[in-house]
Every structure is written in C-alpha cells, then in structure tokens.
Rosetta silent file (secondary structure, phi, psi, omega in degrees, C-alpha in Angstrom):
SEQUENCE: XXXXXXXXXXXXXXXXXXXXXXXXXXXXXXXXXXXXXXXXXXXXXXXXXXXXXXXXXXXXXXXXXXXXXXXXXXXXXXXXXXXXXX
SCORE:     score description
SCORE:     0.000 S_00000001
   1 L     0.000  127.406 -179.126  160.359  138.760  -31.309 S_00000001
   2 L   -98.708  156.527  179.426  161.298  137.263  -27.711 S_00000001
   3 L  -127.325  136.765 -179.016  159.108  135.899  -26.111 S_00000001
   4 L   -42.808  120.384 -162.900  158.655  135.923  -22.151 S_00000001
   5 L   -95.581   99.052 -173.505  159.008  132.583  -19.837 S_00000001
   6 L  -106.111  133.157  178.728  155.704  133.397  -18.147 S_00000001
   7 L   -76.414  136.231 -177.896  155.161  130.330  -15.224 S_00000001
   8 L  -125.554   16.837  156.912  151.627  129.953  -15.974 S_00000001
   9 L   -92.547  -13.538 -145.058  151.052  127.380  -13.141 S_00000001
  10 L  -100.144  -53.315 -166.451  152.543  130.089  -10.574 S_00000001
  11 H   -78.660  -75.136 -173.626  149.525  132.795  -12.084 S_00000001
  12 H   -58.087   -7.276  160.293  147.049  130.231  -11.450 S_00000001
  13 H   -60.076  -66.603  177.019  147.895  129.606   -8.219 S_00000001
  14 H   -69.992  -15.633  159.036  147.418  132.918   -7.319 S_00000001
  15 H   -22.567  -59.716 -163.669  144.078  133.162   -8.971 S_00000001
  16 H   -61.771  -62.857  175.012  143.137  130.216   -7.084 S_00000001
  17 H   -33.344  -78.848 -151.662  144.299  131.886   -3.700 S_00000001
  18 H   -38.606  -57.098 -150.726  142.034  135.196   -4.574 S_00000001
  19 H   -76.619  -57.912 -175.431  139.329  133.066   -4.866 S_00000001
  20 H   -44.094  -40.564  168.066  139.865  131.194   -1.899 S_00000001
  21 H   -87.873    2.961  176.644  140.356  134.331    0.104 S_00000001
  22 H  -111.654  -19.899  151.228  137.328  135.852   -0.952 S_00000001
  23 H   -52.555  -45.247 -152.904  135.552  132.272    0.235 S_00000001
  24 L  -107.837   19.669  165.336  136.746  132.703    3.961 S_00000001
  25 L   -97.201  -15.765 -168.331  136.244  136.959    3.603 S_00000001
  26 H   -76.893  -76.900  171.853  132.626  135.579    2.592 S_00000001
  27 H   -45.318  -46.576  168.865  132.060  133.156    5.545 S_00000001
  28 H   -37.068  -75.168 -178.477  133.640  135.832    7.981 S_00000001
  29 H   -61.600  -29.020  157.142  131.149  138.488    7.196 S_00000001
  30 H   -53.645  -42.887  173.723  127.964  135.565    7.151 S_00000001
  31 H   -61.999  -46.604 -163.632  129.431  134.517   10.724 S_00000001
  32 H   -79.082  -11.497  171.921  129.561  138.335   12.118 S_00000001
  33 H   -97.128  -45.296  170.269  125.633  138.760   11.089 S_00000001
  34 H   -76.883   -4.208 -178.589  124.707  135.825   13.227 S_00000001
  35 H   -87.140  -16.666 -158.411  126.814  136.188   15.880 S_00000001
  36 H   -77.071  -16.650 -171.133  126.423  140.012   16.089 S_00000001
  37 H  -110.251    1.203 -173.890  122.889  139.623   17.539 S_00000001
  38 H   -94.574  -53.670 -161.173  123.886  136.613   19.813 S_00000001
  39 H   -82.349  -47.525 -150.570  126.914  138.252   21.349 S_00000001
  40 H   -93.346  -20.067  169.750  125.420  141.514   21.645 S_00000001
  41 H   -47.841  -91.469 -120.847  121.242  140.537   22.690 S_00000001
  42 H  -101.836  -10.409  156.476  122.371  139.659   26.053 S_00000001
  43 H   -65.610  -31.457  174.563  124.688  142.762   26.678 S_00000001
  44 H   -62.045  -83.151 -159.418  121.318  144.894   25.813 S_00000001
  45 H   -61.529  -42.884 -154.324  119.471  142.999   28.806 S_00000001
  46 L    32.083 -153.227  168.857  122.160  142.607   30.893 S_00000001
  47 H    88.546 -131.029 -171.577  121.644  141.033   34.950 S_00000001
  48 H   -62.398   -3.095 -178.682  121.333  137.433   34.474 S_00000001
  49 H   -90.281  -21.530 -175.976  121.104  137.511   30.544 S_00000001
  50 H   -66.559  -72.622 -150.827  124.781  138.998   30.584 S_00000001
  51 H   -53.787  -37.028  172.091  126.020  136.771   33.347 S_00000001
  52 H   -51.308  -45.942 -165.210  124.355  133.526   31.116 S_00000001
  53 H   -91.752  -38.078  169.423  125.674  134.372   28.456 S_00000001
  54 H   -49.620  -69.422  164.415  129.304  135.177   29.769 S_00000001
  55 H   -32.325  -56.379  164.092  129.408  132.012   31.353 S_00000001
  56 H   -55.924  -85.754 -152.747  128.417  129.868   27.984 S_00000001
  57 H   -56.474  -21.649  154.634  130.839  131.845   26.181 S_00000001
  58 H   -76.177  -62.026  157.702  133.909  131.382   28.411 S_00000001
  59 H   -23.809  -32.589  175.224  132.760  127.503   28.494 S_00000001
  60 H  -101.769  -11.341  159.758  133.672  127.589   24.684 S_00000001
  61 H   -96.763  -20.267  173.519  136.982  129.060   24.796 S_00000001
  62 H   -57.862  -40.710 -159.850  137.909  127.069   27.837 S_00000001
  63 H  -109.738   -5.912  148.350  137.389  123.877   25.709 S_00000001
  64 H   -58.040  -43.042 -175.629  138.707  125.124   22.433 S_00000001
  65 H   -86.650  -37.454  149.513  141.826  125.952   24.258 S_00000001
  66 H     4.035  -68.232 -170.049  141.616  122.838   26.209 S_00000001
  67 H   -90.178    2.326 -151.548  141.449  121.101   23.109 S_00000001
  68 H  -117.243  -24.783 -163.244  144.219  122.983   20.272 S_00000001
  69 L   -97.424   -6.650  178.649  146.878  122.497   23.531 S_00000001
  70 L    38.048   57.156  165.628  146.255  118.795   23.316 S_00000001
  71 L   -76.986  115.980  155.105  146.869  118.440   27.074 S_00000001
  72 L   -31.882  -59.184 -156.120  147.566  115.058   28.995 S_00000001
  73 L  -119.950   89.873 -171.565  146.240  116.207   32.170 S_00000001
  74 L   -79.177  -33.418 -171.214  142.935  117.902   31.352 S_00000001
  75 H   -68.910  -46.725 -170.380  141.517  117.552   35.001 S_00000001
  76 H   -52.072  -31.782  177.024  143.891  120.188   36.505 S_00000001
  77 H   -66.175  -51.956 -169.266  142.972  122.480   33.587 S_00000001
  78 H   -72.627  -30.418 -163.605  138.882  121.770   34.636 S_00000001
  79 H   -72.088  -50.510 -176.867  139.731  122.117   38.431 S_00000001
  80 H   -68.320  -37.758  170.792  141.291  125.572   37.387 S_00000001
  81 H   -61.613  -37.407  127.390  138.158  126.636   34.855 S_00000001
  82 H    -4.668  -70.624  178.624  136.001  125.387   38.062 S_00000001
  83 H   -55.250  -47.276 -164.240  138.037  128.247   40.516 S_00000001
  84 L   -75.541  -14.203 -167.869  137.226  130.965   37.493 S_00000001
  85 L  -116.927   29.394  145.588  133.614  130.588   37.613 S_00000001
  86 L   -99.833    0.000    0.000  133.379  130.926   41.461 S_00000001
C-alpha cells in the first residue's frame, strides 16, 4: 500500500484563508447595511441634504488619497481640493 505525501501544512493554510475570507465577506456585507442608509438618505432628500452630503463624502476620499500617496507637498494637493469645491 503507497501511501500519498500529502503537505498537510499547505491544506491548512488554505483552510485558514477560507476562514479568513469569509471574515472580510462578513464585515463587507455589515458595512453595506450601515452605509446603505447613509449614502443613500440624503440622495432621497436631495437640495442641500445631497449637496452636504456630497461635500463630506468627497472630503474623505480627498484625504484617504492624500494620505495612501504619502505626498511631501500636501498644500498644493489642498489648494487643488479648495478649486473643486468652488
């Protein structure tokens, strides 16, 4: 009887992954029920609840990308974010 050379740290690895991806498929779908009434609440009202809300929400990807680009010269980046919201 032979017997197979199964890696059995290699199988638990991927185990481990599954689990691990079914963590952040978990958190994904918890984020998308609160956000779904945050993002979408001020598109229902719209005027100034739109415009509020636009504003804030561009203000948080401006300073996320701001920050992930690790830029030296951050004022010319605010001076331009400054121009977009006039």
């Amino acid at each position: 009887m032979q017997i197979e050379n199964v890696d059995l740290e290699a199988e638990i690895r991927k185990g481990y992954e599954l689990i691990m991806d079914m963590n952040n498929l978990k958190l994904r779908i918890y984020s998308s029920i609160v956000l779904f009434p945050i993002v979408f609440f001020p598109i229902y009202l719209g005027g100034w609840y739109f415009t509020l809300a636009l504003v804030f929400f561009v203000t948080i990807l401006f300073y996320e990308l701001i920050t992930i680009s690790g830029q030296k010269k951050k004022k010319k980046y605010y001076q331009f974010y400054i121009s977009f919201l006039s």
